[in-house]
C-alpha positions, 0 to 999 in steps of 0.5 A: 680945596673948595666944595667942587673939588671935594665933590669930584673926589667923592666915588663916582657912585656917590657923586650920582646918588647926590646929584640924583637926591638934589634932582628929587628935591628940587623937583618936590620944590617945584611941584610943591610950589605948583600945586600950592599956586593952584589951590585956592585960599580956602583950600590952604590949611593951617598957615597962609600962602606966603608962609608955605612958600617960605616952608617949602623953599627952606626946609628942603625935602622936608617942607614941600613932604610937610605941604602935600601932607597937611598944608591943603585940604584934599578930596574928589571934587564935586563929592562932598558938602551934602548929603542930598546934593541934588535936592540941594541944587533944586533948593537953590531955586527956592529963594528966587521963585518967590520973585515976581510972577506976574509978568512972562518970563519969555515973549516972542512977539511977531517973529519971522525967520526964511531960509532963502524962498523957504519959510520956517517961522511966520509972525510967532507970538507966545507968552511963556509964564514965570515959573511954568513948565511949557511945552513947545509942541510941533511935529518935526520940520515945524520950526522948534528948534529955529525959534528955540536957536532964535530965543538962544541968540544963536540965528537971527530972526528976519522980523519980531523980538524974543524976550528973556527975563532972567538969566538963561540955562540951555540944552540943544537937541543935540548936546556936545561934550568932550568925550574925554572928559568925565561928567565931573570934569565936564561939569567943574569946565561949565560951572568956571564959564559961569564965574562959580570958584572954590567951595561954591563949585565944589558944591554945584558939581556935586549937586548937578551930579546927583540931579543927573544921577550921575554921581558914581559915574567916573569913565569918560562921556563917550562911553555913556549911554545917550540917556545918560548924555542927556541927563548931564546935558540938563544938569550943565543947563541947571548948574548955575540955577538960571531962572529960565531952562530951554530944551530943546527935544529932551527926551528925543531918542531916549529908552523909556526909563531915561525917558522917565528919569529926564521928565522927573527932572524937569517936573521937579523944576515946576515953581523953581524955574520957568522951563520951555521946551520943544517936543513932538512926543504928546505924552511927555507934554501931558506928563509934566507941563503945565502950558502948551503951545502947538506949532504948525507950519511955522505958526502957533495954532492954539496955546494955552493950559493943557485941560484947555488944549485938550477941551478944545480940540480933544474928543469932547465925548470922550471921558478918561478915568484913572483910579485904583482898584481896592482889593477883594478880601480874597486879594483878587480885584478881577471883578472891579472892571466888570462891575464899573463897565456894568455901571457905566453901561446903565448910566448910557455910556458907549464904547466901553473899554478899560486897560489894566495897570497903566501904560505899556511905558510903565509895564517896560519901565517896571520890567526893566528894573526888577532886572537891574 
């Protein structure tokens, strides 16, 4: 009597629960050698790859149950390597700005862009400086977004060339996302198109994640708020630590505190990276860059540092002051703004007016979080 005839006169019972043992174990094999194909070799613990083969494939149930336990080294991804993650990314940074700084970073020279009869952008030159945060101003309809799309290689310009010294991190106005996707997992995709594996990535997950602070966010993209959207889209622009960052309408359709959240980021870039973006919200251009350029009608009307701008074609009677007022010894500093109107009156000055405690953004930003 062979092995097969003594197993079809076992009990009926016992035959399925040796046949339903045998699947157990041969899917526990399966998945073992999956898994362990998968893992990278930095992740493999204690014996190489080849071994665990051998592990799994002879010590039956036991090996694959030995593998899972020990063999690899398991953690969330994108949690680990740094307690200040998103400082570290903006580290990254450090050693490449002292690279050259003398020549732009991006040039447009006579760029010309038509839609059929309609002109969108007409002779577009501009120099953007290494390591400078540069504002792209214009009002909507003026041709932002066609000269950002040209500078991406996405349009074609119809005459002139854009420059791009370095490699290049970008956000479109509207970002898109697979809305199924956590920012983790969305981030490990943009981090492998960048050629980033193992540890490596591991590490500029985490980092992009705190940048965007995002890092205790776990439920899909479509369920984040649009500021929260934003912010992972600049942090898969930053993921790979590019010398040059594009925005394009960062903090278009954002509350105020996204609003603020976002232009720390980008000001945390001033020195690290060269960051040119578009915007037609003057505040945020005054908030954090450092050059400007105006776009009007397809054309750049004036460039230069953001005092320079707002000399020329500002009021130029016109004087801001910002200081804070020291407190009395009975804690009220109500007389500090009568006593510098009464100064500045003696001294000739007309239309006299000053607003306490900053803007109505801030007193909205501070109302908000005391909520929270």
């Amino acid at each position: 009597m062979n092995g097969f005839e003594e197993l079809r006169n076992l009990p009926q019972g016992l035959q399925i629960a040796l046949a339903v043992l045998l699947a157990v174990q041969v899917t526990l094999i399966i998945a073992a050698l999956i898994v362990l194909a998968r893992t990278p070799k930095e992740k493999t613990k204690h014996l190489l790859k080849p071994i665990w083969v051998l592990v799994i494939l002879l010590a039956n149930d036991i090996g694959p149950i030995i593998f899972f336990a020990v063999g690899r080294e398991w953690g969330r991804e994108g949690r680990r390597h740094s307690d200040r993650p998103g400082a570290a990314l903006l580290d990254r940074y450090d050693a490449a700005a002292a690279a050259d700084t003398t020549a732009p970073t991006i040039t447009f020279d006579g760029v010309r862009k038509s839609y059929g009869d309609h002109g969108v952008l007409g002779d577009v030159t501009l120099e953007v400086p290494h390591g400078s945060v540069f504002g792209f101003l214009g009002p909507n309809g003026a041709g932002k977004t066609t000269a950002l799309r040209i500078a991406m290689g996405f349009s074609r310009a119809d005459a002139g060339v854009v420059k791009l010294s370095g490699h290049v991190g970008y956000l479109p106005d509207v970002p898109a996302f697979d809305p199924w996707a956590t920012p983790a997992e969305y981030l490990r995709l943009c981090g492998r198109l960048e050629g980033l594996r193992g540890e490596e990535l591991d590490a500029r997950v985490a980092e992009a994640l705190a940048v965007s602070r995002l890092e205790s966010v776990e439920r899909p993209i479509s369920g984040l708020s649009r500021g929260m959207r934003q912010r992972l889209g600049i942090a898969q622009a930053l993921i790979a630590t590019p010398g040059i960052v594009i925005l394009d309408e960062p903090t278009s359709a954002l509350d105020p505190i996204a609003r603020r959240e976002v232009l720390d980021v980008i000001a945390s870039l001033r020195g690290r990276a060269t960051v040119f973006f578009s915007t037609h919200a003057m505040a945020d251009v005054e908030a954090v860059c450092d050059r400007a350029a105006f776009l009007g009608r397809g054309r750049i009307l004036a460039t230069g540092t953001v005092a320079e701008l707002v000399e020329r074609f500002g009021d130029a009677g016109r004087v801001t002051a910002t200081f804070r007022a020291p407190e009395r010894d009975n804690g009220s500093s109500a007389n500090i703004a009568a006593e510098v109107t009464r100064a500045l009156a003696d001294a000739g000055c007309r239309d006299i007016a000053l607003a306490p405690g900053g803007s109505l953004d801030d007193a909205f930003a501070t109302a908000l979080k005391e909520t929270r």
